[in-house]
N, C-alpha and C positions, 0 to 999 in steps of 0.2 A: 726562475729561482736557481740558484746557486746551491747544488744540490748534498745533501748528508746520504751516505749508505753505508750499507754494512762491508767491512772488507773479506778480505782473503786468509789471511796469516793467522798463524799460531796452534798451539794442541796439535792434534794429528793433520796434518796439510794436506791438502787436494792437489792433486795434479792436474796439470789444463791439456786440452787434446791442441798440439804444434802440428803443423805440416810448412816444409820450402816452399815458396811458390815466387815466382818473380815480384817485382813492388809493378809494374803493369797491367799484370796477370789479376794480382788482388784491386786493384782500383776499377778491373772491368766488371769483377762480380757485383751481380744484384744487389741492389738495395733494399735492405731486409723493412718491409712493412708492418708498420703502428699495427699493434693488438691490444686491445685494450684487456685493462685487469678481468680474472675471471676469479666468481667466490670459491673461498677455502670451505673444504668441505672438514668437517671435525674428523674424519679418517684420516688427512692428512697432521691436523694438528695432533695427533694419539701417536702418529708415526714420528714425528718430530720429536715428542717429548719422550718417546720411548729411546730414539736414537742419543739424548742427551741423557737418561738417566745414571748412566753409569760415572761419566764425568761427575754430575750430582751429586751422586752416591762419597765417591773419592772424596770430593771436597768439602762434604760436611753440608753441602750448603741448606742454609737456613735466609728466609727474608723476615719483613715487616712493612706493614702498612701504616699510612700518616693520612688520613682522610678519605680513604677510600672507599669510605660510605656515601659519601656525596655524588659519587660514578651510577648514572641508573644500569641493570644490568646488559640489558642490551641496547645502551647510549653508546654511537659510536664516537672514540676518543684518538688524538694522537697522541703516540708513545714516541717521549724523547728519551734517549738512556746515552752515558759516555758509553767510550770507545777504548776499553783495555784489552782486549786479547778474545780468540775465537769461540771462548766460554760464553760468552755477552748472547749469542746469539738463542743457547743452549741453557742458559737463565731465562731467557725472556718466552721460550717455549714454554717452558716449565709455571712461571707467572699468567700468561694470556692463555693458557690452554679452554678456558673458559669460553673466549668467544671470539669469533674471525677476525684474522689479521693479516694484514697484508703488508710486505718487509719491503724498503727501498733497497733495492741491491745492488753493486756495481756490475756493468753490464757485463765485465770479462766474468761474474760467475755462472752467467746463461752459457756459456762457449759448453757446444756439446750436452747441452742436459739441459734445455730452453724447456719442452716440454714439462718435465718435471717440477722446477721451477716458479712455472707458472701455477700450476695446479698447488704446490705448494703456497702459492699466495703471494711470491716474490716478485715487485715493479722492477723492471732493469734502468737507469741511469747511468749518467758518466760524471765521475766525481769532476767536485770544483767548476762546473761547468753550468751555463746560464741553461735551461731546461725546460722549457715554458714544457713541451709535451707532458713531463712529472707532474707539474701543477694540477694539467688537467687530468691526470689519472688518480692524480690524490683525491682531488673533488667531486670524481666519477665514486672513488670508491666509498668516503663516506656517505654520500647523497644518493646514489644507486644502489648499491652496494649495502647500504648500511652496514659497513665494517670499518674495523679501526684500523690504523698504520702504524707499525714500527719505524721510526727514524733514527739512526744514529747522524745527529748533524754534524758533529767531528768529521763526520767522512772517514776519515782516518785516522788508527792506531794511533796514542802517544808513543812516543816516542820517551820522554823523561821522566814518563810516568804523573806528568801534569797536563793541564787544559790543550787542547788546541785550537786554533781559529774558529768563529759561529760563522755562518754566512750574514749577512748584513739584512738578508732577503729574508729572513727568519719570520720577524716580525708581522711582515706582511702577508705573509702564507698564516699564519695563527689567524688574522683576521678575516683570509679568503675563505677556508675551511669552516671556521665558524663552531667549532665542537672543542669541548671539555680536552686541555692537557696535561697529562700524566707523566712522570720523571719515575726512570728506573737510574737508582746508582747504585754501581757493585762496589762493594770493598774486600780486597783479596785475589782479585781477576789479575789484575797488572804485577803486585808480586810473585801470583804463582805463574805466569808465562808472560814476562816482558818483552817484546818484539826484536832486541835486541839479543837474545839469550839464545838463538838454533833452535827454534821452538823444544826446548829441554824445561819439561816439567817441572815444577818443585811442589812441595807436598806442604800445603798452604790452604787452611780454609777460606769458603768465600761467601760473602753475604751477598744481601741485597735491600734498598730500602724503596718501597713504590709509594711515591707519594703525589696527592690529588693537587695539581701546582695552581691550573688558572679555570676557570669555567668562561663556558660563553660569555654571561654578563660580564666578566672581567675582562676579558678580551674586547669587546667592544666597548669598553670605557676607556681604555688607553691607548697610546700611539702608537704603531711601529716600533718606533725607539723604545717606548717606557717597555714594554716587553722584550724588545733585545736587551734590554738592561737588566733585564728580571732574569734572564735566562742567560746573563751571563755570569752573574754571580751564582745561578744555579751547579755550573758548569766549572767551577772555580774550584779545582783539588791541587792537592799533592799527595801521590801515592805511598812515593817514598819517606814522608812526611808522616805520613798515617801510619808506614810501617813502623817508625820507630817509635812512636807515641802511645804504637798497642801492644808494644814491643813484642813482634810477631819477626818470628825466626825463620831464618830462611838459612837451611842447615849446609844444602847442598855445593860442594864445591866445584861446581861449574856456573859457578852464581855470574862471575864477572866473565866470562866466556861471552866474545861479542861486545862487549862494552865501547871498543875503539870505535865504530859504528855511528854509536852517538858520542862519544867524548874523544873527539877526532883531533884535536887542538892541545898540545903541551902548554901547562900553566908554566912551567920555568922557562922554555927553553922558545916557546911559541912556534917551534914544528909543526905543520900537518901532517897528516898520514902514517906517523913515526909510529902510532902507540896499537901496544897489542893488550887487549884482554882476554885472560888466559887462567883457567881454573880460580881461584881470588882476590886477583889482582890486574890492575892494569896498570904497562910499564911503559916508560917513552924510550923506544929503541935509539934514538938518539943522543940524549943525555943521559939515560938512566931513571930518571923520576918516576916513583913507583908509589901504589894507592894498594893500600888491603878492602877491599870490600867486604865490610864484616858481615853477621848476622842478622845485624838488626838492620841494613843499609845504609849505616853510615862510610863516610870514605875516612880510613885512617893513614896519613903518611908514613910511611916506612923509612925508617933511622936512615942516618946515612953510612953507619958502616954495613950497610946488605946491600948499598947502593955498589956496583962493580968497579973496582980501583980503577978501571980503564976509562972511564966515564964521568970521574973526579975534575977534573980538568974545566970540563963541558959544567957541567956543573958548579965548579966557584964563577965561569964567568958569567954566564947568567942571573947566579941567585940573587943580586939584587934587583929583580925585574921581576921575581918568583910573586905566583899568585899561588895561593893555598884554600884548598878546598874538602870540608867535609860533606856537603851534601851536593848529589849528582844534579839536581837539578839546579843550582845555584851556578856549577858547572858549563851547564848547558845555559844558562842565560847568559854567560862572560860570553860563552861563542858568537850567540846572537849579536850583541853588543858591536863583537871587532868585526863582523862578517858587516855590519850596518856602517861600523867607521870606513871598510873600504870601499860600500856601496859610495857613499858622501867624497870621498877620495875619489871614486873614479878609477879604483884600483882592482875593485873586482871582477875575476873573469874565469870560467872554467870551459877548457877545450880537452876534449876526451874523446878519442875513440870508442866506438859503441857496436854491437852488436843491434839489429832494429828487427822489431818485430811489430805487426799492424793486426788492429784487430779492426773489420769494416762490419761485420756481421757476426750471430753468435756459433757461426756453424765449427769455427777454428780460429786461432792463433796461428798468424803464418812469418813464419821467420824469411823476412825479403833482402837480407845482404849486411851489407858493414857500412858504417857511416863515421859522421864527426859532430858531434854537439856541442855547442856553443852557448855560453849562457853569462850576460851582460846586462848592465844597466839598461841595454835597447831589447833586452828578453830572450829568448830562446830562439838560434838557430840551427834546421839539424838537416846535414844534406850527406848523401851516400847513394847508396846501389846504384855504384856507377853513373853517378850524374845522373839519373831520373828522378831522385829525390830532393827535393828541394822545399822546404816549412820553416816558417817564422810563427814567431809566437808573441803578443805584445804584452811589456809589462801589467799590463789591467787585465788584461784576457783574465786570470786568475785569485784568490785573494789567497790562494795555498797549490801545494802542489800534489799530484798523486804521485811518491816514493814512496819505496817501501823496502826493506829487507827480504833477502829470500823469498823472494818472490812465485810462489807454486814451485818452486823447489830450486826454479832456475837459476835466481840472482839477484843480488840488490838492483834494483830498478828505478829508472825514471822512467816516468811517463807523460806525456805532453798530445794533446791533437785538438778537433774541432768537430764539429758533430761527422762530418764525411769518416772520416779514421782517427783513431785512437795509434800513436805511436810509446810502444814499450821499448826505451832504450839499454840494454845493460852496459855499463862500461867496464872497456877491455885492461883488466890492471894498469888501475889508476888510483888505488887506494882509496879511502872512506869517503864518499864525498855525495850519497844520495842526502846525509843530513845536514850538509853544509849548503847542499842546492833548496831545499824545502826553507832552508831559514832565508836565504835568497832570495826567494821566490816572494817568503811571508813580506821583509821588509819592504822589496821592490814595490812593492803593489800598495803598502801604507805612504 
């Protein structure tokens, strides 16, 4: 199965324990041995929900339930919930506190705190990655265990504040499992810490709705598919959408701070890497073309006489090529779009310098030298530390990527490997390009 976990980012950040160590050095250490899940004990879940109260507290939050009578109370269930921002996890403490669960978690959150971890009830996984061991720890735990699972299938953070990829394998784990599925969806998480933002709060209430989706008998009446189809439309938002619609305010003026991140591509001018988001705005350093990101998260064009007389120029000759945009995420699909016309072209190719860092085991993060990444219609090539390094990656390997922003405080990151090692690449200024490689990755693989 091609696996969902819960991430890294946002609210207060964790730091990951680094040490140097050669890429030889780390490929001779031990290969860390299968454990299998062990039960949460309610001391840990009291500890959980205590560490999340105060967040809680802040955000007003309030939920509701949509059939969650039909749930026997100690029936064990999986829990699907999106993926907005590191409150998600700190909701869903607060919701499950009732009865054992066990969180799919990516395995860079065991680095240095395994033990813990586990007792807290956390399975380790490697995002976007084919995982049969997951399976069988899913099926230990409700069938042994009798405990339920959190999943985040997204795997990962939006990014636009809409959907992202399901795995395909989805379907088929519902039917392996065999137990009752339950849908948490927050509304408020993605506005008040969008991934984009420097994890910079904003003072934004946050809901939550839990509702009872499919039961056993459903699930074995339908397909694979007919349930990936269920669950996709389950899965089907817009945040930014939502924000204007409940028209909920978002005051703060480091709102667009970070923006160029995801909206990395000039609609006039069709630069990359040009644009800066920067307290309300984001501006294309190279023409000029400037967005106010308002309250409500609409994007509003800024006149042209605020536009800089030096940048006039650049500006008439483009503007009949100008795409115009009020919502971010509409934005963000134009991206996807050209990024897919150059894939079809034959035109796409990103070579970046990297900083590389391996993760083989949960004991550390070892930063093993400098590299060069390579990323093509024929997929990911990434070689460094003086010639010892050498990996390919093939376009199917994946149906999404693990990128991410600030990464545990280090960097925008890529990440790429194979069950042996996990490769975290940061690139060495080279300007926005972790979300132009993820939408890359998504097409290559459709």
């Amino acid at each position: 199965m091609a696996n969902g976990s819960v991430g890294n980012n946002g609210g207060v950040q964790m730091k990951i324990k680094t040490a140097k160590m050669g890429y030889e050095e780390v490929l001779a250490l031990p290969v860390p041995i299968h454990e299998k899940p062990v039960r949460q004990r309610l001391l840990f879940r009291i500890i959980l929900l205590i560490l999340s109260i105060w967040d809680l507290w802040v955000t007003r939050f309030t939920y509701r339930t949509i059939g969650l009578e039909k749930l026997g109370k100690d029936e064990p269930c999986l829990v699907l919930m999106n993926h907005s921002s590191f409150i998600d996890l700190k909701i869903a403490s607060r919701l499950m506190v009732t009865r054992p669960f066990h969180v799919i978690c990516t395995s860079d959150g065991f680095v240095g705190k395994k033990w813990l971890m586990r007792l807290i009830g956390c399975i380790p996984t490697r995002k976007f990655m084919m995982d049969v061991t997951l399976v069988r720890d899913m099926v230990y735990v409700v069938r042994e265990l009798k405990s339920s699972i959190l999943m985040f299938p997204e795997a990962s953070y939006s990014f636009d504040g809409t959907q992202t990829p399901l795995p395909d394998s989805l379907g088929k784990c519902l039917k392996l499992l065999k137990v009752p599925v339950v849908m948490i969806r927050t509304n408020g998480a993605f506005a008040r810490d969008p991934l984009y933002n420097n994890l910079q709060l904003r003072k934004v209430r946050v809901s939550a709705e839990v509702e009872y989706l499919l039961s056993p008998e459903d699930i074995a009446k339908k397909s694979p598919q007919e349930l990936n189809d269920i669950l996709q439309e389950k899965f089907t938002f817009d945040y930014f959408r939502w924000q204007q619609e409940n028209r909920i305010r978002v005051k703060e003026l480091f709102r667009a701070d970070g923006l160029n991140r995801m909206l990395y591509k000039c609609p006039r001018c069709k630069e990359e890497g040009q644009m800066l988001g920067q307290g309300t705005r984001i501006t294309c350093r190279h023409c000029g073309k400037a967005y106010e990101l308002t309250e409500y998260g609409y994007l509003q064009d800024v006149s042209d006489e605020e536009i800089c007389g030096a940048n006039r120029r650049v500006k008439e000759a483009g503007e009949d090529g100008e795409i115009k945009f009020t919502h971010i995420p509409d934005w963000y699909r134009w991206e996807r779009e050209c990024v897919r016309q150059e894939l079809v072209a034959g035109t796409y190719r990103l070579e970046v310098p990297v900083t590389i860092y391996m993760m083989v085991n949960t004991d550390c993060i070892y930063q093993v030298g400098e590299g060069l990444l390579i990323h093509s219609g024929e997929g990911f090539r990434l070689a460094g530390c003086e010639g010892q390094l050498e990996y390919t990656q093939e376009p199917t390997a994946s149906y999404s990527l693990y990128s991410d922003f600030y990464w545990y405080e280090i960097g925008d990151v890529i990440s790429i490997g194979d069950a042996r090692a996990q490769y975290y690449c940061f690139p060495q200024n080279s300007g926005d390009i972790v979300a132009k490689t993820r939408l890359a990755t998504e097409e290559l693989y459709k």
